[in-house]
DRENLUM-410550 format. One record per residue: residue number from 0; residue in three letters; x, y negated, z negated of N, C-alpha, C, CB in turn. Coordinates in nm, 2 decimals. Glycine has a CB too. Layout:
N
k;r;n.px;n.py;n.pz;ca.px;ca.py;ca.pz;c.px;c.py;c.pz;cb.px;cb.py;cb.pz
NUM;ALA;X;Y;Z;X;Y;Z;X;Y;Z;X;Y;Z .
...
END
This chain:
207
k;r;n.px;n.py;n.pz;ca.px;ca.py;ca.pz;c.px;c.py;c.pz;cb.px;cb.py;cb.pz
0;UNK;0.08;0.12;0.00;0.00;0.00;0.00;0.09;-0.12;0.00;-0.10;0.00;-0.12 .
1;UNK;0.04;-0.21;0.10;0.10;-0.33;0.12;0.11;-0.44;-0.03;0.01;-0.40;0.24 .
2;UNK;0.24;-0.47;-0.11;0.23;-0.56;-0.17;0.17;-0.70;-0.14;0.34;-0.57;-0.20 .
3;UNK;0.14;-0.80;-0.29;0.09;-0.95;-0.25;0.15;-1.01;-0.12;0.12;-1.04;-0.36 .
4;UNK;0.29;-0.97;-0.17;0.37;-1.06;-0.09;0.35;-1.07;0.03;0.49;-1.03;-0.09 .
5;UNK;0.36;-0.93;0.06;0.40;-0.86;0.22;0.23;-0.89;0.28;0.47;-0.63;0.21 .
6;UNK;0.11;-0.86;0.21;-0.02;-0.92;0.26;0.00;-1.10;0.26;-0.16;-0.85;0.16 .
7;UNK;0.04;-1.16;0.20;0.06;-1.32;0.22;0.14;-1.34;0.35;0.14;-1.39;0.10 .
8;UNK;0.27;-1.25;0.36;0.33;-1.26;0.48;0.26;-1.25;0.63;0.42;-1.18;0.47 .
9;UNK;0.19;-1.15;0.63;0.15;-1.14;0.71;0.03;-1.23;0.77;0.15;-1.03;0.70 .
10;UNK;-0.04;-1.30;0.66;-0.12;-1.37;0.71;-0.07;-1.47;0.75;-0.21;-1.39;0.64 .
11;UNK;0.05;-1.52;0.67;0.12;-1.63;0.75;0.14;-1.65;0.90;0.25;-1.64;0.71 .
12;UNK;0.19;-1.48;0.90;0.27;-1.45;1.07;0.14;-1.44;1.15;0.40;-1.28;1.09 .
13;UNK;0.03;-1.45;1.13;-0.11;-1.43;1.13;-0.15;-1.55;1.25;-0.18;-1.45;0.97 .
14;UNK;-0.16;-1.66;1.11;-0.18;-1.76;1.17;-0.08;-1.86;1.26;-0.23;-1.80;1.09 .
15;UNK;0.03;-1.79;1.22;0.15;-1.87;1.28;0.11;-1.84;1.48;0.33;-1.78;1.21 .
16;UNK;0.07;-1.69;1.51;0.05;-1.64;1.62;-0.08;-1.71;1.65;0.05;-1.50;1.62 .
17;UNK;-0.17;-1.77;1.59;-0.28;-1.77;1.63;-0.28;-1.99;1.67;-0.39;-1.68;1.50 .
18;UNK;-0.20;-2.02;1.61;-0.15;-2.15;1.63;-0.07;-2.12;1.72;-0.09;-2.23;1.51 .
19;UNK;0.00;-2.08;1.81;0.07;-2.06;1.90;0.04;-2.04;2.05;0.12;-1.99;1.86 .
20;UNK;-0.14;-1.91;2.00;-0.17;-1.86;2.12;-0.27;-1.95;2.15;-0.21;-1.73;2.13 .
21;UNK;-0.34;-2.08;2.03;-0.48;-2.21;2.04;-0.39;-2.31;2.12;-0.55;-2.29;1.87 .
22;UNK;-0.21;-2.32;2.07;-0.15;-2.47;2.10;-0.24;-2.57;1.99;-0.18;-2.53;2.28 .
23;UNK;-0.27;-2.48;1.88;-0.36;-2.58;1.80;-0.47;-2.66;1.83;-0.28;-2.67;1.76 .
24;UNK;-0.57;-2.62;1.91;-0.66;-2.65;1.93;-0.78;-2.56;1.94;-0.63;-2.70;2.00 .
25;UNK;-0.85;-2.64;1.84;-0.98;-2.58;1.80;-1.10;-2.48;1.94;-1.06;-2.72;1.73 .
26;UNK;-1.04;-2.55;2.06;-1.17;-2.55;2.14;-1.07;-2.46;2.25;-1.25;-2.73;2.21 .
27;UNK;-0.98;-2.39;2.21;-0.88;-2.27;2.29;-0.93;-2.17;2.18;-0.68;-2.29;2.31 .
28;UNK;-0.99;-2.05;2.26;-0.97;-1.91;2.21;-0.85;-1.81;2.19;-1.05;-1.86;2.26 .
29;UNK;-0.86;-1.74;2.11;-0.73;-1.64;2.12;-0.81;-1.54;2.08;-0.58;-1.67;2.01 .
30;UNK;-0.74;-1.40;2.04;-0.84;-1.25;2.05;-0.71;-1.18;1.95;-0.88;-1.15;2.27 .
31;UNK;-0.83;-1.04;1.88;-0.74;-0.97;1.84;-0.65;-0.89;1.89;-0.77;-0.93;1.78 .
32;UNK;-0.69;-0.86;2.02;-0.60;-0.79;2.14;-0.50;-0.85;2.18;-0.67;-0.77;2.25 .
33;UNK;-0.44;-0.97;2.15;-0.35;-1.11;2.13;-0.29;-1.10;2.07;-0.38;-1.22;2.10 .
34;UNK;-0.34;-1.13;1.90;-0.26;-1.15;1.81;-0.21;-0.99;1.78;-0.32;-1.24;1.71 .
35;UNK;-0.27;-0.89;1.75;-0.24;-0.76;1.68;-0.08;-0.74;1.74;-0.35;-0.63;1.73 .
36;UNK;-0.01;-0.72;1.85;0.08;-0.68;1.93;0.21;-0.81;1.90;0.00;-0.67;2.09 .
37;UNK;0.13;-0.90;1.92;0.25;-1.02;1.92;0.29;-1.03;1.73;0.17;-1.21;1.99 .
38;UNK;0.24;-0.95;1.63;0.31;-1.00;1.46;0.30;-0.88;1.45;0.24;-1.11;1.32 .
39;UNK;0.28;-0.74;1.58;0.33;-0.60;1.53;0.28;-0.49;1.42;0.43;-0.61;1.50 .
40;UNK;0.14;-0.54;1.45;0.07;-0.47;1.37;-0.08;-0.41;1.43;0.05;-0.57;1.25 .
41;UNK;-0.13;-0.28;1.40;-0.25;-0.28;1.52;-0.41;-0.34;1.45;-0.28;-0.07;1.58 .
42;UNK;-0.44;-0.32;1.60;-0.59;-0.42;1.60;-0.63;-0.36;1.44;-0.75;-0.37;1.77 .
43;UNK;-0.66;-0.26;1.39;-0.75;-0.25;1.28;-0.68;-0.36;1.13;-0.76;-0.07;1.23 .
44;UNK;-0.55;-0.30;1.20;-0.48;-0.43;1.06;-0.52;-0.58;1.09;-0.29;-0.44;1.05 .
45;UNK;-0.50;-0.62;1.20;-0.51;-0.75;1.25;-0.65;-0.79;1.21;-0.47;-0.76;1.41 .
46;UNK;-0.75;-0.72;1.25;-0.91;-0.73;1.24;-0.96;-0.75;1.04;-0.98;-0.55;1.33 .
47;UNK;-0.87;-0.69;0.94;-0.88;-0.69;0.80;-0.82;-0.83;0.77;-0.81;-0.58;0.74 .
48;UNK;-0.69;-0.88;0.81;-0.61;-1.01;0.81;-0.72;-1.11;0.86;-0.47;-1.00;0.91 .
49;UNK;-0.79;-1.09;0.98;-0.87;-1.19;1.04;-1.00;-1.22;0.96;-0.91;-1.16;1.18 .
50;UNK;-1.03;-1.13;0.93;-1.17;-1.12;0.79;-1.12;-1.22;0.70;-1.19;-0.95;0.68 .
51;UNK;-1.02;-1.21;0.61;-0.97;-1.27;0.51;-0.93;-1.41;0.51;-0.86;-1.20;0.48 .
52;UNK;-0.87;-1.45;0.64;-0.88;-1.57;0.71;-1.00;-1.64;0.75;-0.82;-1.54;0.79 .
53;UNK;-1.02;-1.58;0.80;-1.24;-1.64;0.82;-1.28;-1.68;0.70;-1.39;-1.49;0.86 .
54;UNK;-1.24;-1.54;0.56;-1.33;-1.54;0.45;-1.28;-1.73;0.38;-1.29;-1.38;0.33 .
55;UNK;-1.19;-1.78;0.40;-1.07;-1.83;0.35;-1.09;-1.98;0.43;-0.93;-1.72;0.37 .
56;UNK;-1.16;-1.95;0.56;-1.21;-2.06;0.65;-1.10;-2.14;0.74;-1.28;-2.17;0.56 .
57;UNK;-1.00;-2.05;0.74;-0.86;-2.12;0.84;-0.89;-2.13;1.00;-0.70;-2.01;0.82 .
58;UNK;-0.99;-1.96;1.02;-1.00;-1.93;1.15;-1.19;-1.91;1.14;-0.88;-1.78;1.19 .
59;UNK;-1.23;-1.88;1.27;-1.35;-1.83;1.27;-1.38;-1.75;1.35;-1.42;-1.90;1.28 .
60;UNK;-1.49;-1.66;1.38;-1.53;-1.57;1.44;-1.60;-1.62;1.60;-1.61;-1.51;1.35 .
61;UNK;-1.55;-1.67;1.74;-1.58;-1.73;1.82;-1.67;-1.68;1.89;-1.49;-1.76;1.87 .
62;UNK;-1.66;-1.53;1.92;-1.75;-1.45;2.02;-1.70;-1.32;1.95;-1.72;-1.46;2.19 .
63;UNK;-1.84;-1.26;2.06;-1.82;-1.08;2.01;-1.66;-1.05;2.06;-1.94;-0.94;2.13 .
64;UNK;-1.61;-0.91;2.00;-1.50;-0.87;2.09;-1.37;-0.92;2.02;-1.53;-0.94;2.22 .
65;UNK;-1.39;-0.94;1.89;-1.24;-0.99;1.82;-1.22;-1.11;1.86;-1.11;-0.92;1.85 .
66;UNK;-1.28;-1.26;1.90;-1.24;-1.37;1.94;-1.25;-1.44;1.83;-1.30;-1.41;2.04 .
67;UNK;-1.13;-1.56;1.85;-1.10;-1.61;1.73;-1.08;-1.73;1.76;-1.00;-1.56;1.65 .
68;UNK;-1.13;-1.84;1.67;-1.11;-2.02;1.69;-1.03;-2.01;1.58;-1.24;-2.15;1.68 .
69;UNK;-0.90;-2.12;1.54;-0.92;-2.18;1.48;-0.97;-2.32;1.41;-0.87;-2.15;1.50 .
70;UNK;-0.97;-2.32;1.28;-1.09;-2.41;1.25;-0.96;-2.56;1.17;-1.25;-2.31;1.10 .
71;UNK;-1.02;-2.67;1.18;-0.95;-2.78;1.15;-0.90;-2.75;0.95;-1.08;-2.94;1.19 .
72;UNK;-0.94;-2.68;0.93;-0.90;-2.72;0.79;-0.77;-2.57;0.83;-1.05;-2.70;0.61 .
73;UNK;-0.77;-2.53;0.91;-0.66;-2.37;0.96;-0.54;-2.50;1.02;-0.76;-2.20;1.16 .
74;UNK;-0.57;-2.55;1.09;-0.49;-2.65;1.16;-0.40;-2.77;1.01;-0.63;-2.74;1.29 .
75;UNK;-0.52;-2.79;0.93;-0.42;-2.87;0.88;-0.32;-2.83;0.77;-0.49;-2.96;0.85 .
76;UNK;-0.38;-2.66;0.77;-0.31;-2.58;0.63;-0.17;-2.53;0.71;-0.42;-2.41;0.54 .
77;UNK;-0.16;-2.52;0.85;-0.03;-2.47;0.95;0.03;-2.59;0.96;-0.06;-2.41;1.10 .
78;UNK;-0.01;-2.76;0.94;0.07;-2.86;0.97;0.14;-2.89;0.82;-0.02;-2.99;1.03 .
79;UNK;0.11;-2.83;0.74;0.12;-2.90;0.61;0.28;-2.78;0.58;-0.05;-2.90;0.49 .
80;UNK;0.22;-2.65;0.61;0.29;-2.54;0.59;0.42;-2.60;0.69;0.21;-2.39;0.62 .
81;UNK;0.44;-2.66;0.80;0.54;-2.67;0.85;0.60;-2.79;0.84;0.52;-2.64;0.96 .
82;UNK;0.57;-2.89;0.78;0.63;-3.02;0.74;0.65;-2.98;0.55;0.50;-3.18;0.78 .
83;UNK;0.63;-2.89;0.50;0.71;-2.87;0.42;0.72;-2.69;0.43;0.67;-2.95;0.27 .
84;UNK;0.81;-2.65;0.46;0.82;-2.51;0.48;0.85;-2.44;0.34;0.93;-2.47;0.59 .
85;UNK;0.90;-2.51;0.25;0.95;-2.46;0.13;0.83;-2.40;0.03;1.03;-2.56;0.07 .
86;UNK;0.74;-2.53;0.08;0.60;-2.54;-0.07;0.50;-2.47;0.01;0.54;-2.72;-0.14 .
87;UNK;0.42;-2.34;-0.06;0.35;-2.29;-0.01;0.19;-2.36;-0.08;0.40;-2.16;-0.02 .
88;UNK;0.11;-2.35;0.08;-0.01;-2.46;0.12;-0.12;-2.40;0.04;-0.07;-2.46;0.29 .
89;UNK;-0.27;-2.45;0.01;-0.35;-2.38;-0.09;-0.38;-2.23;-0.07;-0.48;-2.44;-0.11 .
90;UNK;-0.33;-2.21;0.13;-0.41;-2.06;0.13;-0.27;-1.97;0.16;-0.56;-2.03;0.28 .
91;UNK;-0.15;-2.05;0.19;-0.07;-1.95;0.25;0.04;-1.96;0.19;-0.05;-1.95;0.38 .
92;UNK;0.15;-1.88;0.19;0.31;-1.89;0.07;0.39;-2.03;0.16;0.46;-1.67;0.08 .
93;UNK;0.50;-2.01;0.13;0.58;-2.10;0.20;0.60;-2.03;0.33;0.72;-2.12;0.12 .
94;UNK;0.67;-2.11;0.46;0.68;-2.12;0.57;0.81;-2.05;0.59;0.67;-2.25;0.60 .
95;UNK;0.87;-2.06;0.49;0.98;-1.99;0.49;1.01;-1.86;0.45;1.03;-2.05;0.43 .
96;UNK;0.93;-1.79;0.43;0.91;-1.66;0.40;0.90;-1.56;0.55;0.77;-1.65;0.29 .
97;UNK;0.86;-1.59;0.62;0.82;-1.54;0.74;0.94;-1.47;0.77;0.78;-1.64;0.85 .
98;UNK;0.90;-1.35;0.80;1.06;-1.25;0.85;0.99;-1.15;0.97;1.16;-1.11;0.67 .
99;UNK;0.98;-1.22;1.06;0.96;-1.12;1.20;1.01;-1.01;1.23;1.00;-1.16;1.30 .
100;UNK;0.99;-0.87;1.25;1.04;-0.80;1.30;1.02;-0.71;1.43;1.04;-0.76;1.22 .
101;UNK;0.88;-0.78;1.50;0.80;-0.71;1.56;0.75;-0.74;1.66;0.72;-0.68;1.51 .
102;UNK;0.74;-0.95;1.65;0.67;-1.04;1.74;0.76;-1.07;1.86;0.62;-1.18;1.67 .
103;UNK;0.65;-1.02;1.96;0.68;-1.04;2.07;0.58;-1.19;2.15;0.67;-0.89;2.12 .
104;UNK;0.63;-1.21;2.28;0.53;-1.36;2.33;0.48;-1.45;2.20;0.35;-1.31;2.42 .
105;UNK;0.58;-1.48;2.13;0.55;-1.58;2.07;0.65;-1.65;1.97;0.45;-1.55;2.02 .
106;UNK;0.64;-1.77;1.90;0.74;-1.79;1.90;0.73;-1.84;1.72;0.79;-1.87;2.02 .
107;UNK;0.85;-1.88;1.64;0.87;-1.93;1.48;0.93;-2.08;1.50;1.00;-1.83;1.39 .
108;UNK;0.93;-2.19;1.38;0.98;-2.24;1.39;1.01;-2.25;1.27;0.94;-2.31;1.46 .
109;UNK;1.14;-2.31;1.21;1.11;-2.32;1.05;1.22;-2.40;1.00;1.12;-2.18;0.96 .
110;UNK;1.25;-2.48;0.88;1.26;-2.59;0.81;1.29;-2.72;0.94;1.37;-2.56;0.70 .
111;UNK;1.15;-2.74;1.01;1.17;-2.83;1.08;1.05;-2.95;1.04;1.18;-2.76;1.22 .
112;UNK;1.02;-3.07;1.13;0.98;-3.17;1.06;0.89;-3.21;1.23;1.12;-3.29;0.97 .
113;UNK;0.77;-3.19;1.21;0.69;-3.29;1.27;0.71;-3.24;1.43;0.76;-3.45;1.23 .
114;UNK;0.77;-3.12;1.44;0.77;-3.10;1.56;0.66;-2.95;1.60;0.92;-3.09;1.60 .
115;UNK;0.68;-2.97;1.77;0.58;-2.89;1.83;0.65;-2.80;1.91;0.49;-2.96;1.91 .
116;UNK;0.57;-2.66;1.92;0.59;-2.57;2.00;0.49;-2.52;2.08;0.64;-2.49;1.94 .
117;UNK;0.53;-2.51;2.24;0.40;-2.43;2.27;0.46;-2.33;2.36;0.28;-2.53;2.35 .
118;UNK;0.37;-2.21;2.34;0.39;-2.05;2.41;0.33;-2.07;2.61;0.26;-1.90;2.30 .
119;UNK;0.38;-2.07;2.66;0.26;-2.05;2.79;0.33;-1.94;2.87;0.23;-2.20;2.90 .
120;UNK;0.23;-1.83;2.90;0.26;-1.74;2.98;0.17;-1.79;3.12;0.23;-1.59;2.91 .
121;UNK;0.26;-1.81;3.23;0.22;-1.84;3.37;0.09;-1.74;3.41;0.37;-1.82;3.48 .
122;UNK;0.00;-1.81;3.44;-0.10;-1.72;3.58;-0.05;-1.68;3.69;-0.21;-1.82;3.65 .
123;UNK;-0.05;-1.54;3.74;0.03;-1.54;3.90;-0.09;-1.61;3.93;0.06;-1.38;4.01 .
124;UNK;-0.08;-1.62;4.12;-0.17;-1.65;4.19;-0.27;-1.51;4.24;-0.10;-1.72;4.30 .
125;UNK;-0.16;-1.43;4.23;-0.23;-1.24;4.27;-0.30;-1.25;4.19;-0.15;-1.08;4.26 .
126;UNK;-0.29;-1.26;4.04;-0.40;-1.25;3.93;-0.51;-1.31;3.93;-0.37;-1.28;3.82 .
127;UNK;-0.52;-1.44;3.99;-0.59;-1.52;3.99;-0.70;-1.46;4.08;-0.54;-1.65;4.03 .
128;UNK;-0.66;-1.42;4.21;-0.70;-1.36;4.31;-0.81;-1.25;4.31;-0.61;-1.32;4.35 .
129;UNK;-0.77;-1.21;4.24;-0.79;-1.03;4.18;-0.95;-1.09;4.10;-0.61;-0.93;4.01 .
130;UNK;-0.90;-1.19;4.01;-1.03;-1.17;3.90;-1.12;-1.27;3.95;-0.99;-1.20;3.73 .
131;UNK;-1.09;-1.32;4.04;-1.18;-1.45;4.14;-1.27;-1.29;4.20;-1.05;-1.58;4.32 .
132;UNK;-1.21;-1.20;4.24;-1.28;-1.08;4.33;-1.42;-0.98;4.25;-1.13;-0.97;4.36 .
133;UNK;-1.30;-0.97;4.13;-1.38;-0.91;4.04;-1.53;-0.99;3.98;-1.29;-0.88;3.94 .
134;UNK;-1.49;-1.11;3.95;-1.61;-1.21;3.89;-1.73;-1.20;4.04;-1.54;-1.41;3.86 .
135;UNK;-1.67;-1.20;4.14;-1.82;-1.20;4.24;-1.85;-1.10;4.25;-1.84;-1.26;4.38 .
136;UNK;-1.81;-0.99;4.22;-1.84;-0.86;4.19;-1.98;-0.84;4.05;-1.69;-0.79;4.16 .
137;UNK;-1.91;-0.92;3.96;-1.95;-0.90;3.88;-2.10;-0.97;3.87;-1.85;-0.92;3.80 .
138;UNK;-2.12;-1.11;3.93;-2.22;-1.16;4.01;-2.29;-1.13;4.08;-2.20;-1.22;4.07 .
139;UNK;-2.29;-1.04;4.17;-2.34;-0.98;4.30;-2.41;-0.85;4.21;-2.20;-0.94;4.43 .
140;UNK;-2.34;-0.79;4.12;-2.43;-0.69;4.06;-2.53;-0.70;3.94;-2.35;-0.60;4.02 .
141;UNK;-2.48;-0.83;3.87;-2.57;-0.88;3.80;-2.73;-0.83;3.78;-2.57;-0.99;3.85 .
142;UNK;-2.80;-0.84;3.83;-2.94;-0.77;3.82;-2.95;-0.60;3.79;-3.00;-0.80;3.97 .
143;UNK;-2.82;-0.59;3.86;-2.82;-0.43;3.85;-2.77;-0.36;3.73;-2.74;-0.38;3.94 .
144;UNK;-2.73;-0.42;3.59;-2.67;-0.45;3.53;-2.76;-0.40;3.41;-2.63;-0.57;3.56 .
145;UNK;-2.87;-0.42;3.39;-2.97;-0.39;3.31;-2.97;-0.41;3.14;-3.00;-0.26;3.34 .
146;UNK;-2.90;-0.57;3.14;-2.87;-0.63;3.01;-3.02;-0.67;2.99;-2.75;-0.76;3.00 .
147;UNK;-2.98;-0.71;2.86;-3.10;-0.77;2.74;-3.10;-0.93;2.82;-3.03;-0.77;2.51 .
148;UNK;-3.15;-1.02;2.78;-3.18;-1.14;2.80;-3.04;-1.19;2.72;-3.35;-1.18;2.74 .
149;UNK;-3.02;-1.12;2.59;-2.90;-1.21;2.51;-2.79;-1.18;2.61;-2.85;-1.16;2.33 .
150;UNK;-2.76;-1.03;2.59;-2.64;-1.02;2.65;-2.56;-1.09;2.77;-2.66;-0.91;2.67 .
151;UNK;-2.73;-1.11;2.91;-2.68;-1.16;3.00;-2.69;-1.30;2.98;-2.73;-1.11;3.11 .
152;UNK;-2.73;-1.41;2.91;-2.70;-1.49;2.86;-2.50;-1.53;2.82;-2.79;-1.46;2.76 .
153;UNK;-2.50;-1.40;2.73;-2.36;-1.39;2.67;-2.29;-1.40;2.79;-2.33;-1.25;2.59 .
154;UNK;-2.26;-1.32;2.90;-2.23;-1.32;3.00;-2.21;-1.39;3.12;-2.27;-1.27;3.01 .
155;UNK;-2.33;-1.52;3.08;-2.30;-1.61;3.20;-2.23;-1.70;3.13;-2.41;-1.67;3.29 .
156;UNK;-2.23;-1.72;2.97;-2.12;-1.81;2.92;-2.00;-1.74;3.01;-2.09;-1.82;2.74 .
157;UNK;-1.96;-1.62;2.98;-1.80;-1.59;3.00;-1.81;-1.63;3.05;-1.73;-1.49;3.02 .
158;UNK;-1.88;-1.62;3.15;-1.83;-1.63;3.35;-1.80;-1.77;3.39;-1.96;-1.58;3.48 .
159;UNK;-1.88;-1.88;3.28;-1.86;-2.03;3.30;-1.74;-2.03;3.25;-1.96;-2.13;3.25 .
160;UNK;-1.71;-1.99;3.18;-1.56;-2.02;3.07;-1.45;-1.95;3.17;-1.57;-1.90;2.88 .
161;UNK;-1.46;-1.88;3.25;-1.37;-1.81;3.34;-1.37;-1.89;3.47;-1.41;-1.64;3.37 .
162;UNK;-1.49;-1.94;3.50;-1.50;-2.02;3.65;-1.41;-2.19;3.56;-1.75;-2.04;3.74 .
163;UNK;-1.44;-2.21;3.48;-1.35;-2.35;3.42;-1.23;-2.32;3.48;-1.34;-2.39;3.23 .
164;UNK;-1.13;-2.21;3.36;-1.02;-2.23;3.39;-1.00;-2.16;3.50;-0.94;-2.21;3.30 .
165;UNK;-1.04;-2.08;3.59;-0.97;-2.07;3.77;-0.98;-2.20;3.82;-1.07;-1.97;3.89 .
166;UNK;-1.05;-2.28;3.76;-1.09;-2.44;3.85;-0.92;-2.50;3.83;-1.26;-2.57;3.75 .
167;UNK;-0.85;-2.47;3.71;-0.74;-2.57;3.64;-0.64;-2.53;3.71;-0.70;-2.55;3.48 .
168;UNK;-0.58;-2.61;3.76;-0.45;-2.65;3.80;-0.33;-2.55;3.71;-0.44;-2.82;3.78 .
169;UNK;-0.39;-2.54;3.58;-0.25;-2.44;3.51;-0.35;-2.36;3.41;-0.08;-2.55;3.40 .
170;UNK;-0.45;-2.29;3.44;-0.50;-2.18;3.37;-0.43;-2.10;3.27;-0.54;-2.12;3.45 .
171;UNK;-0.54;-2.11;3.12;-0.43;-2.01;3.04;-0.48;-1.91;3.03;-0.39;-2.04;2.89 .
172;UNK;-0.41;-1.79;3.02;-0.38;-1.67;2.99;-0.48;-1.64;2.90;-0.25;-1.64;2.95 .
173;UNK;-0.46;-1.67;2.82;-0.51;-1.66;2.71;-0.65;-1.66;2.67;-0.45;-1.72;2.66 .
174;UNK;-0.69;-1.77;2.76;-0.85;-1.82;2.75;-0.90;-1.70;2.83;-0.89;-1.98;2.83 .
175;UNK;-0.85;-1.70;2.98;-0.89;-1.59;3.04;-0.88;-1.46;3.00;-0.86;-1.59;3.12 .
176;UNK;-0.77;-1.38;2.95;-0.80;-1.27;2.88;-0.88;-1.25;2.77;-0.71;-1.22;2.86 .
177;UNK;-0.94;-1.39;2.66;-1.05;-1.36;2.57;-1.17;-1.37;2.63;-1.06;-1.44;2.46 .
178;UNK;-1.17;-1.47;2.71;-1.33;-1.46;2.79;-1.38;-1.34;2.86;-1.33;-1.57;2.91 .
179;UNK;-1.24;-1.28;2.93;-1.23;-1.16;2.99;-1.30;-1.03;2.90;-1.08;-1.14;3.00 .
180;UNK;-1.22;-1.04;2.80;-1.26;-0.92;2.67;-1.41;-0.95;2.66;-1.18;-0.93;2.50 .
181;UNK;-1.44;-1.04;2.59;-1.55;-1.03;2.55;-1.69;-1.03;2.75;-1.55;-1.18;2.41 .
182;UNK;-1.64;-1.04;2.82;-1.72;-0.97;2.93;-1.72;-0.85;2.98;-1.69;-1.03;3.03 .
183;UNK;-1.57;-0.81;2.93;-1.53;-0.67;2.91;-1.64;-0.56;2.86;-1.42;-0.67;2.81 .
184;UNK;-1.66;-0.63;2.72;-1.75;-0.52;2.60;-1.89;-0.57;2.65;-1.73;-0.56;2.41 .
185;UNK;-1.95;-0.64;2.71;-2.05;-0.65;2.76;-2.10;-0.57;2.87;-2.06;-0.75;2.79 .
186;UNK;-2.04;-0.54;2.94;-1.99;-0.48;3.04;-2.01;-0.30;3.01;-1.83;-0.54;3.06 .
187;UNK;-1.97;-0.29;2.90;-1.95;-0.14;2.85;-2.04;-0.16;2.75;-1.81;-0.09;2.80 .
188;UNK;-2.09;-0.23;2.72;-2.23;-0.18;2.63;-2.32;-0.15;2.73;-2.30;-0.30;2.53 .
189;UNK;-2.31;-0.20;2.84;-2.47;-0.16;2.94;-2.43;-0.02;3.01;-2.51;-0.29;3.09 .
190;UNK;-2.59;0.06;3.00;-2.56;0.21;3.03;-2.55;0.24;3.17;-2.67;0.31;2.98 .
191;UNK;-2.61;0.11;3.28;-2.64;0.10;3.39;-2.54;0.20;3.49;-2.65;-0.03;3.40 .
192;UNK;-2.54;0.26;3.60;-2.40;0.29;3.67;-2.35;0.17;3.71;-2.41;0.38;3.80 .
193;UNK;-2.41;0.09;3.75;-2.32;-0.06;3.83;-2.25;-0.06;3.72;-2.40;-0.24;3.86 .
194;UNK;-2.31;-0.14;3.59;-2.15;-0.15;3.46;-2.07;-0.09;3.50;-2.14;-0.08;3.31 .
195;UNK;-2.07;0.04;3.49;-1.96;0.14;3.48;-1.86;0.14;3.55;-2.00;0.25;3.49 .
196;UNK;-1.94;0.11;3.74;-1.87;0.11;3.83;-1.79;0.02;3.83;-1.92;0.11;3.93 .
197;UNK;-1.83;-0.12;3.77;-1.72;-0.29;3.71;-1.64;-0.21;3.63;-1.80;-0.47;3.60 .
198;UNK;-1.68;-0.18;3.54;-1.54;-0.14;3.45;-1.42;-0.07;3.51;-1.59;-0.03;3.34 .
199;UNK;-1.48;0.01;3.60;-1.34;0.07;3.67;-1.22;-0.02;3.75;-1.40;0.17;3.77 .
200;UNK;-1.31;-0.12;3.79;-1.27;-0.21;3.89;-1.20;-0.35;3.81;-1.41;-0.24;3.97 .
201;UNK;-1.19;-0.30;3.69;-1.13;-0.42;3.63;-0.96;-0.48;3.66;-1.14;-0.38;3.49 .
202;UNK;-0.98;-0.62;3.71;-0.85;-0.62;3.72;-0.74;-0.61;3.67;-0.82;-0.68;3.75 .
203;UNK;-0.61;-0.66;3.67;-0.50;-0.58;3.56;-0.52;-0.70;3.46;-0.31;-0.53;3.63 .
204;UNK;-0.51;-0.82;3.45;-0.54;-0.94;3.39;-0.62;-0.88;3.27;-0.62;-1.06;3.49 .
205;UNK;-0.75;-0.83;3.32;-0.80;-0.76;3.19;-0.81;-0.64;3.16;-0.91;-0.78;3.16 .
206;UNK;-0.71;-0.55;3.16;-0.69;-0.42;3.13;-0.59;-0.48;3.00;-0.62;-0.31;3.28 .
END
């Protein structure tokens, strides 16, 4: 069983990943399929850490599917934790404690002052391509689809949230593979064969 410590640590390296994969911004999603891999721990651990954090009000629960905001009082407990790294914030130890062993795509910063870091993993254009293909796919079968009223609801958010960033000049990753997931599990909740047949057809972006 995980000591205090080592569960405080990790929530640090928690949110450290999750400030990294927002760029600190409330209105960017990130996912547990994100963070679990990048602080090296799997989704069920990541998903207990994220509870505790919700419970705690740093982060919140954004969409089905493990999606995660962070929330402004999360943002100001990671600005405070990093303009003094020594003194640990009301919810998290010191900044300085953080000992990585595992994190991959992302990055630390520590006894530093007032500065910024941001992660960006490039869009190919092939990717772009691919899930531009798949979304009118995913359109075109629509009806066939045999969601609830919520679900397909649920569903045409993603797809607005996915048609935004293909519109952007520098689309993130990140937005798109949470919007992705959670169209993903929509997708596979329906018993329909069309679902099924999208699911197979998923591009590599969301595999």
């Amino acid at each position: 069983m995980a000591t205090v410590a080592e569960r405080d640590r990790r929530r640090l390296e928690f949110m450290k990943a999750v400030v990294d994969s927002t760029q600190g911004d409330r209105f960017n999603f990130t996912s547990l399929d994100a963070i679990a891999p990048a602080i090296g721990v799997s989704k069920e651990e990541a998903g207990s850490i994220a509870q505790y954090l919700v419970d705690q009000g740093l982060i919140e629960w954004a969409a089905f599917g493990g999606i995660i905001a962070i929330t402004h009082l999360g943002i100001r407990e990671m600005e405070q934790a990093e303009r003094e790294p020594e003194i640990p914030t009301r919810y998290l130890p010191p900044f300085n404690v953080i000992h990585i062993e595992h994190m991959t795509n992302s990055m630390v910063q520590q006894g530093t002052n007032q500065s910024v870091q941001y992660l960006s993993q490039p869009v190919l254009a092939a990717e772009t391509s691919d899930l531009a293909g798949f979304l009118r796919g995913v359109r075109l079968r629509k009806a066939d689809l045999g969601l609830a009223a919520e679900a397909e609801a649920d569903l045409d958010a993603q797809l607005a949230t996915l048609d935004a960033q293909m519109k952007s000049p520098r689309p993130k990753r990140v937005v798109l593979t949470a919007a992705g997931g959670v169209l993903v599990e929509i997708l596979k909740s329906a018993s329909s064969a069309a679902a099924g047949e999208l699911v197979k057809q998923l591009p590599a972006i969301l595999r």
